[in-house]
PAFIDREN-342510 format. One record per residue (C-alpha): x, y, z; residue in three letters. Coordinates in nm, 2 decimals. Layout:
<nodes>
+--------+--------+--------+------+
!     c1 !     c2 !     c3 ! code !
+--------+--------+--------+------+
!      X !      Y !      Z !  ALA !
...
+--------+--------+--------+------+
</nodes>
This chain:
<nodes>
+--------+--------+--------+------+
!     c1 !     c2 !     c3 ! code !
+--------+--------+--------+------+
!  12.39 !  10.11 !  12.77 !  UNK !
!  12.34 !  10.16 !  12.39 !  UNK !
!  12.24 !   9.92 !  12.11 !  UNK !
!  12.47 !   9.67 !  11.94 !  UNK !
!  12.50 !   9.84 !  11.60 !  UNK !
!  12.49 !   9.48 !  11.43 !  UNK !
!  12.43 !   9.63 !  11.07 !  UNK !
!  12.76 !   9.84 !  11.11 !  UNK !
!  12.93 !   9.53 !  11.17 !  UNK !
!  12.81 !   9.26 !  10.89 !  UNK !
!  12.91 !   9.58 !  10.68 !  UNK !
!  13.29 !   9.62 !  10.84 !  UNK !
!  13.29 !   9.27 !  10.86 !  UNK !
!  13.20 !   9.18 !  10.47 !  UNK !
!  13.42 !   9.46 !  10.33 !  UNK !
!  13.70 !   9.42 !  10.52 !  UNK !
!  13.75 !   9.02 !  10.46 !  UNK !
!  13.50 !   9.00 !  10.15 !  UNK !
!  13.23 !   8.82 !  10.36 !  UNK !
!  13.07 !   8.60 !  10.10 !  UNK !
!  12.71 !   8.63 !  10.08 !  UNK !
!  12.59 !   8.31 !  10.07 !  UNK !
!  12.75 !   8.23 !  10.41 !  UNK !
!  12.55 !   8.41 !  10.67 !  UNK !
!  12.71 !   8.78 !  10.83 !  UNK !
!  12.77 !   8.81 !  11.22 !  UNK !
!  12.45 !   8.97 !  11.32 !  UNK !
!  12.27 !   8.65 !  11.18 !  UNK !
!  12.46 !   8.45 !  11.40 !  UNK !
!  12.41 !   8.73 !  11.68 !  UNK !
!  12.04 !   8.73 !  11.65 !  UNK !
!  12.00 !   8.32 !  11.66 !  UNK !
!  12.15 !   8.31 !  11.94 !  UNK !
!  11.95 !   8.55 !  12.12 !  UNK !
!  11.64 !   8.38 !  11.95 !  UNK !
!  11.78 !   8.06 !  12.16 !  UNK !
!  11.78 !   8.26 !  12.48 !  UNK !
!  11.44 !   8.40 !  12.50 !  UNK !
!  11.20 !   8.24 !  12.23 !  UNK !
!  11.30 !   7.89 !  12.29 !  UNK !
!  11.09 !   7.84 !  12.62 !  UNK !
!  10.74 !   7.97 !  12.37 !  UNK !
!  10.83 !   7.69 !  12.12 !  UNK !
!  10.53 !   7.46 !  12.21 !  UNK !
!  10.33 !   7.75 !  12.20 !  UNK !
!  10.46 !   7.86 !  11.84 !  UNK !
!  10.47 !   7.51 !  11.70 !  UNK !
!  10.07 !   7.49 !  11.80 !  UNK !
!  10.01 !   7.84 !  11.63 !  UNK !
!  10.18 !   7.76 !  11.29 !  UNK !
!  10.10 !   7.40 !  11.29 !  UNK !
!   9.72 !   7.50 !  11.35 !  UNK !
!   9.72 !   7.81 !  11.11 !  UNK !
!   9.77 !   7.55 !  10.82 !  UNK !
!   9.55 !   7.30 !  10.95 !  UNK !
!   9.24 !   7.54 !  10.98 !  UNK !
!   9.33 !   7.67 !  10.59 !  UNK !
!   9.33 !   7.35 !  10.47 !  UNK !
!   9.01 !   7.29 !  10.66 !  UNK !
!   8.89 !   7.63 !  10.56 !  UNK !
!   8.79 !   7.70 !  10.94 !  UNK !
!   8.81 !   8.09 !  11.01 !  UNK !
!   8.69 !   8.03 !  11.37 !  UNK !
!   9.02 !   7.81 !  11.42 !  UNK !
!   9.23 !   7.99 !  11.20 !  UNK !
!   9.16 !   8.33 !  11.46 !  UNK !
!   9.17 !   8.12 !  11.74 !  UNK !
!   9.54 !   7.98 !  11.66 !  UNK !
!   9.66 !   8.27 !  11.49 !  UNK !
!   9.59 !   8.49 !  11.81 !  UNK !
!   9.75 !   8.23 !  12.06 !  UNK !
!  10.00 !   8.08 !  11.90 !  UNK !
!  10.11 !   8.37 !  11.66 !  UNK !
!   9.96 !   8.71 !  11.78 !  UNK !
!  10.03 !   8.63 !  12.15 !  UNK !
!  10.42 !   8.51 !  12.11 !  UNK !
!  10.51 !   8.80 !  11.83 !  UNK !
!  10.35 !   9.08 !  12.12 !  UNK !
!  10.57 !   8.92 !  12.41 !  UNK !
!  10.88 !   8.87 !  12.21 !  UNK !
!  10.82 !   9.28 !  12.09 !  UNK !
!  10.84 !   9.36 !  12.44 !  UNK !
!  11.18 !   9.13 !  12.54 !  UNK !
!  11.35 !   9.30 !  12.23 !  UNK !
!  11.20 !   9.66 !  12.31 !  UNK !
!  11.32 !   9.67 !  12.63 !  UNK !
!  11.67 !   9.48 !  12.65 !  UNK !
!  11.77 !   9.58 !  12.26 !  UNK !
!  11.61 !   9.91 !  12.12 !  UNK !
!  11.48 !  10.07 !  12.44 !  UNK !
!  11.89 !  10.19 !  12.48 !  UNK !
!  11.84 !  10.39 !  12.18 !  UNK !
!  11.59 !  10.64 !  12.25 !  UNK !
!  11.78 !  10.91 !  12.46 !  UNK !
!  11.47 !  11.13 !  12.53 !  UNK !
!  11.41 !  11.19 !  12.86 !  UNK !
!  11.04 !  11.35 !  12.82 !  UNK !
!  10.79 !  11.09 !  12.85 !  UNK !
!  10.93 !  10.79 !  12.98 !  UNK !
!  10.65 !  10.60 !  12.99 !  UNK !
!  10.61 !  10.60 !  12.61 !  UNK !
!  10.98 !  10.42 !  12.56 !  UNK !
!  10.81 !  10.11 !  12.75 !  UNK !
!  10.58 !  10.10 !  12.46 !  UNK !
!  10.74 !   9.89 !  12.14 !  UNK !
!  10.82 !  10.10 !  11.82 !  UNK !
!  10.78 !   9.94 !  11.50 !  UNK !
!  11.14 !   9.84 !  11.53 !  UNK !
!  11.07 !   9.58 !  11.83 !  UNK !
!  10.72 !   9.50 !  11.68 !  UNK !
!  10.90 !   9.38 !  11.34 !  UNK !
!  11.19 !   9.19 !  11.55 !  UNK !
!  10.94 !   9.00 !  11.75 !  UNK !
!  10.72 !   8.91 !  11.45 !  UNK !
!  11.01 !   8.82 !  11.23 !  UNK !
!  11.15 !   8.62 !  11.55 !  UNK !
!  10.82 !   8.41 !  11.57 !  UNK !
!  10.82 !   8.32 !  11.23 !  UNK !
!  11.21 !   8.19 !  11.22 !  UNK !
!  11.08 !   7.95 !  11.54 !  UNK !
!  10.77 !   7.88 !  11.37 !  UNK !
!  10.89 !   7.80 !  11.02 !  UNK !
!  11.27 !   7.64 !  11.13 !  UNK !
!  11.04 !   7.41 !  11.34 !  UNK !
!  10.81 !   7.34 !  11.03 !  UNK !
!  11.11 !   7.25 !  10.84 !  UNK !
!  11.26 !   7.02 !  11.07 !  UNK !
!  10.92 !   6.82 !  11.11 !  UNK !
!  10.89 !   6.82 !  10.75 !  UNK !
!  11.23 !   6.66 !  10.73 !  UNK !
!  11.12 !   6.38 !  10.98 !  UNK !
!  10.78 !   6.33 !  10.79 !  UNK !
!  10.96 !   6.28 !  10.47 !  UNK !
!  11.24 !   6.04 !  10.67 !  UNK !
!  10.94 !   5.84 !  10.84 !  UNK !
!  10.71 !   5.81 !  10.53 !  UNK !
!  11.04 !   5.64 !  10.36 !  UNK !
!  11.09 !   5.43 !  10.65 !  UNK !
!  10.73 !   5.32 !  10.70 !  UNK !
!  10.70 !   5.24 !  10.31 !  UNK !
!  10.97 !   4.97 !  10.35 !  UNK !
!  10.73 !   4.80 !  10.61 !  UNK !
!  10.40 !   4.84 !  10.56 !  UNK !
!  10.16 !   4.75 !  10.26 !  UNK !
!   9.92 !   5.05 !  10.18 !  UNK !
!   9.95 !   5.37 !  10.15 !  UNK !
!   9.65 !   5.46 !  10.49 !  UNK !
!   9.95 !   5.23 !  10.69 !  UNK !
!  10.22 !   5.47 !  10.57 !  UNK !
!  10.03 !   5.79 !  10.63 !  UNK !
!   9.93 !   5.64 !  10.98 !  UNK !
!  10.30 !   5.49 !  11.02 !  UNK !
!  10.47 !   5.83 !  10.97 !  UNK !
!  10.22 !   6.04 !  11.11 !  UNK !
!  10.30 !   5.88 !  11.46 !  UNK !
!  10.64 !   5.87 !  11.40 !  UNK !
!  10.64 !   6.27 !  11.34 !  UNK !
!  10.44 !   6.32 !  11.62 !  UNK !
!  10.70 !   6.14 !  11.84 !  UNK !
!  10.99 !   6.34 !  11.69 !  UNK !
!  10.76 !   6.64 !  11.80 !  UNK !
!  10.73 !   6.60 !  12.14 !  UNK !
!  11.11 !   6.49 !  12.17 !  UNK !
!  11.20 !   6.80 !  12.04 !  UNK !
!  10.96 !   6.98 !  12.29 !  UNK !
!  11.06 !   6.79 !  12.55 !  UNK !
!  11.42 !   6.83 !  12.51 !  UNK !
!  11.37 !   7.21 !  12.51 !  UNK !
!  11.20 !   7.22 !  12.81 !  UNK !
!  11.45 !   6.98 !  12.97 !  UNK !
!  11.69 !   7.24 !  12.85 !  UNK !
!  11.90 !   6.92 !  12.71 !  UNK !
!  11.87 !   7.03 !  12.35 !  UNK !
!  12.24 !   7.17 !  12.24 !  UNK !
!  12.39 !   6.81 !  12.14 !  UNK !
!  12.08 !   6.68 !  11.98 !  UNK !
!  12.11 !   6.67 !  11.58 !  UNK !
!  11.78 !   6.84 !  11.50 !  UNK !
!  11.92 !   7.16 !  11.68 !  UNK !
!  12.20 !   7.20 !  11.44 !  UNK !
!  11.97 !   7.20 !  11.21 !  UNK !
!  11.74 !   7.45 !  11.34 !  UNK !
!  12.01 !   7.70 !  11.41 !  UNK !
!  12.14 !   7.63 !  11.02 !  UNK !
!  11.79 !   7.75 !  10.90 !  UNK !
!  11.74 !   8.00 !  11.16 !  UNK !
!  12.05 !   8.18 !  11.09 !  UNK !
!  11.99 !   8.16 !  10.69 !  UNK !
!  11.65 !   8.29 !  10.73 !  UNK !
!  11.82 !   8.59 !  10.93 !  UNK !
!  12.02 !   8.64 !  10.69 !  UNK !
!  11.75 !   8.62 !  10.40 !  UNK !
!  11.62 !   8.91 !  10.62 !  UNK !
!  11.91 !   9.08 !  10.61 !  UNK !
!  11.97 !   9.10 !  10.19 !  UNK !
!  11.62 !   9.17 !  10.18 !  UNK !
!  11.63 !   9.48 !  10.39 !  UNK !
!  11.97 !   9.61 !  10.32 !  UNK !
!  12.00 !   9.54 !   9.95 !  UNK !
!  11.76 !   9.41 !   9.78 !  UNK !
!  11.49 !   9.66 !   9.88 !  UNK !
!  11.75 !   9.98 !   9.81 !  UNK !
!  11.79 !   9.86 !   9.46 !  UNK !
!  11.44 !   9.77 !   9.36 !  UNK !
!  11.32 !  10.12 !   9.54 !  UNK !
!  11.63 !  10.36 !   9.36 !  UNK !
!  11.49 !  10.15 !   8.97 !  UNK !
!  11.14 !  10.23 !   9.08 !  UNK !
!  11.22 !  10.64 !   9.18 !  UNK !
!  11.40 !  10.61 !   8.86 !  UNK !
!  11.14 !  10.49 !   8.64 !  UNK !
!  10.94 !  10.75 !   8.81 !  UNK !
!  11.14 !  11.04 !   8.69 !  UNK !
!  11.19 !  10.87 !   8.36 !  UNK !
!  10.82 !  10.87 !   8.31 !  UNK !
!  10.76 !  11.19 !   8.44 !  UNK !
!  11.00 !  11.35 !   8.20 !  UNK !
!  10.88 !  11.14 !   7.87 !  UNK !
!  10.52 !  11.32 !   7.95 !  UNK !
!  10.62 !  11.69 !   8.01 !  UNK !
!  10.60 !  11.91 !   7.74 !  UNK !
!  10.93 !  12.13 !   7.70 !  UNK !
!  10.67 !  12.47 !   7.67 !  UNK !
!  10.45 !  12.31 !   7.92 !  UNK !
!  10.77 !  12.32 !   8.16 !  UNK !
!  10.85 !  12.64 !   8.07 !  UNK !
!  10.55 !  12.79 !   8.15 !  UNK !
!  10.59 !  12.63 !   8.51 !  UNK !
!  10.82 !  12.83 !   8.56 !  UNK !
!  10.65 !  13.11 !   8.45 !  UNK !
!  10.40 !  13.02 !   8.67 !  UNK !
!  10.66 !  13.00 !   8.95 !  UNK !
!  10.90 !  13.34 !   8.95 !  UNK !
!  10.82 !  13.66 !   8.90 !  UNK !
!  11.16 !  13.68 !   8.81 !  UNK !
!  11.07 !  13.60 !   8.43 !  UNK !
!  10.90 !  13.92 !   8.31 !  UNK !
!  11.14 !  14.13 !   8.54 !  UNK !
!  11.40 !  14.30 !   8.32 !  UNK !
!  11.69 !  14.43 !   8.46 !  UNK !
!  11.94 !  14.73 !   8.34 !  UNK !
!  12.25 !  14.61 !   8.17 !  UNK !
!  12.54 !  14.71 !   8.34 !  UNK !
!  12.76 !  14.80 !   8.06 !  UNK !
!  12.59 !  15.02 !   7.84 !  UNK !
!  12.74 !  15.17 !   7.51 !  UNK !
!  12.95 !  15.54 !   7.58 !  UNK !
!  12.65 !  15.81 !   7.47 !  UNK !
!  12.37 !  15.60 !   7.58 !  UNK !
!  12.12 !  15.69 !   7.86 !  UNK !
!  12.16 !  15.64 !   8.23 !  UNK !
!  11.90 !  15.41 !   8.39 !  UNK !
!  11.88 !  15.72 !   8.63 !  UNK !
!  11.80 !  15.95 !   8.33 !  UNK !
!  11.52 !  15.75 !   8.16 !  UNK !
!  11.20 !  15.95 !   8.13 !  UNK !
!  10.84 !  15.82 !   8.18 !  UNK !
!  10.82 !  15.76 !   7.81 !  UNK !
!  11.05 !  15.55 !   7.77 !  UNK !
!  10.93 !  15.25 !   7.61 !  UNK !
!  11.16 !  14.97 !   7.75 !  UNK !
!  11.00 !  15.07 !   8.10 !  UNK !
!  10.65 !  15.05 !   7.93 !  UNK !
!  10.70 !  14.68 !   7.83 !  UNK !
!  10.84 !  14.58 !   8.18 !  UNK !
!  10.50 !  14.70 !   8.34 !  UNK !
!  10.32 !  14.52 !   7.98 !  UNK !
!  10.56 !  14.22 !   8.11 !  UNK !
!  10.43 !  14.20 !   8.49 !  UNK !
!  10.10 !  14.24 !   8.40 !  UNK !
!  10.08 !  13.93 !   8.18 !  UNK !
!  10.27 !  13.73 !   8.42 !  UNK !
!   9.99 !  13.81 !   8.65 !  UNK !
!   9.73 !  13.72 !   8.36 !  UNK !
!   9.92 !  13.42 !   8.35 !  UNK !
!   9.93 !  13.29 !   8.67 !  UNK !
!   9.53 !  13.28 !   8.71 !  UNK !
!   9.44 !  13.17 !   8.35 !  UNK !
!   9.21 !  12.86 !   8.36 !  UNK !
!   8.94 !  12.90 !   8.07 !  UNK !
!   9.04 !  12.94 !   7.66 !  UNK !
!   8.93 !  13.29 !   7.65 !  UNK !
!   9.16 !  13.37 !   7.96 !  UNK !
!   9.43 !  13.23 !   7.79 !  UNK !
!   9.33 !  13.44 !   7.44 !  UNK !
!   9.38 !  13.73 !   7.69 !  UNK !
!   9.73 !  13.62 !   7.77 !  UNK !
!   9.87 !  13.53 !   7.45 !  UNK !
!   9.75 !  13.94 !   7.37 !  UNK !
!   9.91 !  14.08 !   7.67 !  UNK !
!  10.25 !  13.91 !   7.58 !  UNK !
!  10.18 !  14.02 !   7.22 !  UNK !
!  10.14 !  14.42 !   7.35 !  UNK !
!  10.52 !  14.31 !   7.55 !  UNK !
!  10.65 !  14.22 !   7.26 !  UNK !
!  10.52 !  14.50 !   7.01 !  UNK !
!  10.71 !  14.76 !   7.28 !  UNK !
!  10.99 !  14.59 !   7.31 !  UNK !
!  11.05 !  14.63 !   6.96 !  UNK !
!  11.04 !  14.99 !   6.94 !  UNK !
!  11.34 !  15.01 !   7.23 !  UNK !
!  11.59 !  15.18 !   7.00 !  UNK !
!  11.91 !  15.04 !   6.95 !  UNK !
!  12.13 !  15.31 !   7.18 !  UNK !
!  11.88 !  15.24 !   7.48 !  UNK !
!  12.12 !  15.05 !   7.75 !  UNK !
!  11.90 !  14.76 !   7.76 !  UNK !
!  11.85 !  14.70 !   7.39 !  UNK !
!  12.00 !  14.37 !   7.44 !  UNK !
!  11.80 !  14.27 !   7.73 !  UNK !
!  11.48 !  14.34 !   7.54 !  UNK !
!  11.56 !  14.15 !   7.22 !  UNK !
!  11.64 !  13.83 !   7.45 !  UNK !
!  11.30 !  13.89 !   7.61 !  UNK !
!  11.10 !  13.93 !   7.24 !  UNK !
!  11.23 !  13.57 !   7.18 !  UNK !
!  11.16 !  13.42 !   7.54 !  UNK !
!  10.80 !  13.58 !   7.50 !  UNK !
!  10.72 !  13.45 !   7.19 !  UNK !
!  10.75 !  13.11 !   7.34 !  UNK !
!  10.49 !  13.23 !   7.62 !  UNK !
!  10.21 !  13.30 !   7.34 !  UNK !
!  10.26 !  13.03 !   7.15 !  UNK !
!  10.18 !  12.78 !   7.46 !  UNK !
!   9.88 !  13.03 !   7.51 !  UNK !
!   9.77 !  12.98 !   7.16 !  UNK !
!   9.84 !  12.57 !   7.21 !  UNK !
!   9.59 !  12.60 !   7.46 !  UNK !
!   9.34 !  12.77 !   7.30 !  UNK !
!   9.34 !  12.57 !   7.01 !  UNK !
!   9.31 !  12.28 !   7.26 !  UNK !
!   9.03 !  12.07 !   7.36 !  UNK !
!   9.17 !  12.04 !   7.73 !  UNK !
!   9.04 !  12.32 !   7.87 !  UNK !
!   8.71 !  12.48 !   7.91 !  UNK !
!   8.58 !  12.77 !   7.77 !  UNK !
+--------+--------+--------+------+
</nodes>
């Protein structure tokens, strides 16, 4: 038994006939309907917790607030995370090592069960809302001050309350006119849920990564970024033999211990290792003269040597390595 892939299908579903957004995707209606089946029967219990959250703020009771939020908030979202682990995303974990731990709900079923407790809680808000405003109206026709009205339509909320609870647990609740209503606002808070998740959040994440980068890039020195990758490859003081070389000139087999273009490849490697370590001003004094040496014998490789070409390339990319030294050291952020 595997998982519905409900997201798959609002996806197929909107492309393929153009699914408006404004009128809620399949898995909204999917997932209010389950709500129906196994969060219905806790509705007193939610009601009690949401209704008695905002009356301990307003009252500015922490005592109350813990009390209500742990048994009529914290309580329903833990046993709702455990319906959903087991009948909805326990299917998807194939390991079979450590069974035990797929009884235990992942952040997945933790998130469906708290997001399930708030549709009841706050759908059931909403429709009591809806007959406090209806019964304040109606009481005002009647009744001469405003303590009447407040009385009036407090009583008359309080009825519509327990009708609604009592029709739920009479399971004779499909027909009535406030359920219509709650599914309507259950299903468009799924699917608020949904456009949050699936595009709302990729969007604002993707401008922030880019802002990021664009940040990042306005602040980096173009020698700074060089030297990186100095810092990072050996690769940039290692000169290799050219393989054309001009018809009389030397093999790279026949080139003597004197030769000078070898000379500045070891000059080369040892200021790249001078580099790497430099912290302090007069460390990187010492590398801006090591590159300097480089470059001073790379301009006495003679013009038949077969990598003549190589090492002019490499007297211009190394002047770019002691000027950032001499940057630095003319800097005030680093330390002597």
């Amino acid at each position: 038994m595997t998982k519905p892939n409900t997201t798959g299908l609002s996806n197929q579903t909107s492309k393929k006939f153009n699914w408006p957004v404004w009128f809620p995707y399949p898995s909204s209606w999917l997932r209010t309907i389950i709500l129906i089946a196994i969060a219905f029967p806790g509705t007193k219990l939610i009601i009690f917790g949401f209704t008695g959250v905002l009356v301990s703020i307003s009252t500015k009771s922490l005592s109350s607030f813990l009390f209500v939020f742990a048994f009529g908030i914290l309580i329903p979202t833990i046993i709702l995370s455990f319906i959903y682990h087991i009948f909805w995303f326990f299917w998807q974990d194939k390991s079979l090592e450590k069974k035990w731990r797929k009884l235990i709900p992942n952040y997945k079923s933790l998130w469906e069960g708290f997001y399930a407790t708030l549709v009841m809680g706050l759908s059931c808000l909403l429709i009591l809302l809806m007959f406090a405003g209806l019964s304040f109206v109606y009481c005002q026709s009647y009744q001469e001050t405003a303590i009447n009205w407040a009385r009036c339509s407090g009583s008359m909320t309080g009825r519509a309350a327990n009708l609604i609870i009592g029709t739920i647990e009479d399971k004779n609740f499909t027909d009535k006119p406030w359920f219509v209503i709650w599914m309507i606002i259950s299903v468009y808070l799924y699917q608020a849920e949904y456009l949050l998740k699936q595009r709302f959040l990729p969007k604002l994440k993707s401008k922030f990564q880019k802002n990021r980068i664009q940040e990042k890039t306005a602040t980096v020195n173009p020698i700074d970024l060089e030297m990186d990758n100095l810092r990072g490859s050996m690769g940039l003081t290692q000169m290799k033999a050219s393989k054309k070389s001009p018809p009389n000139a030397q093999s790279s087999n026949e080139v003597t211990k004197d030769d000078n273009f070898q000379k500045a490849v070891k000059l080369a490697k040892n200021a790249a290792q001078i580099t790497r370590t430099a912290k302090t001003k007069t460390e990187w004094y010492q590398v801006g003269r090591e590159w300097q040496k480089t470059i001073e014998m790379l301009k006495t490789v003679p013009a038949s040597h077969p990598n003549y070409a190589v090492a002019q390339e490499k007297i211009i990319d190394y002047q770019k390595y002691i000027n950032y030294a001499q940057k630095i050291v003319n800097g005030k952020h680093i330390n002597n």
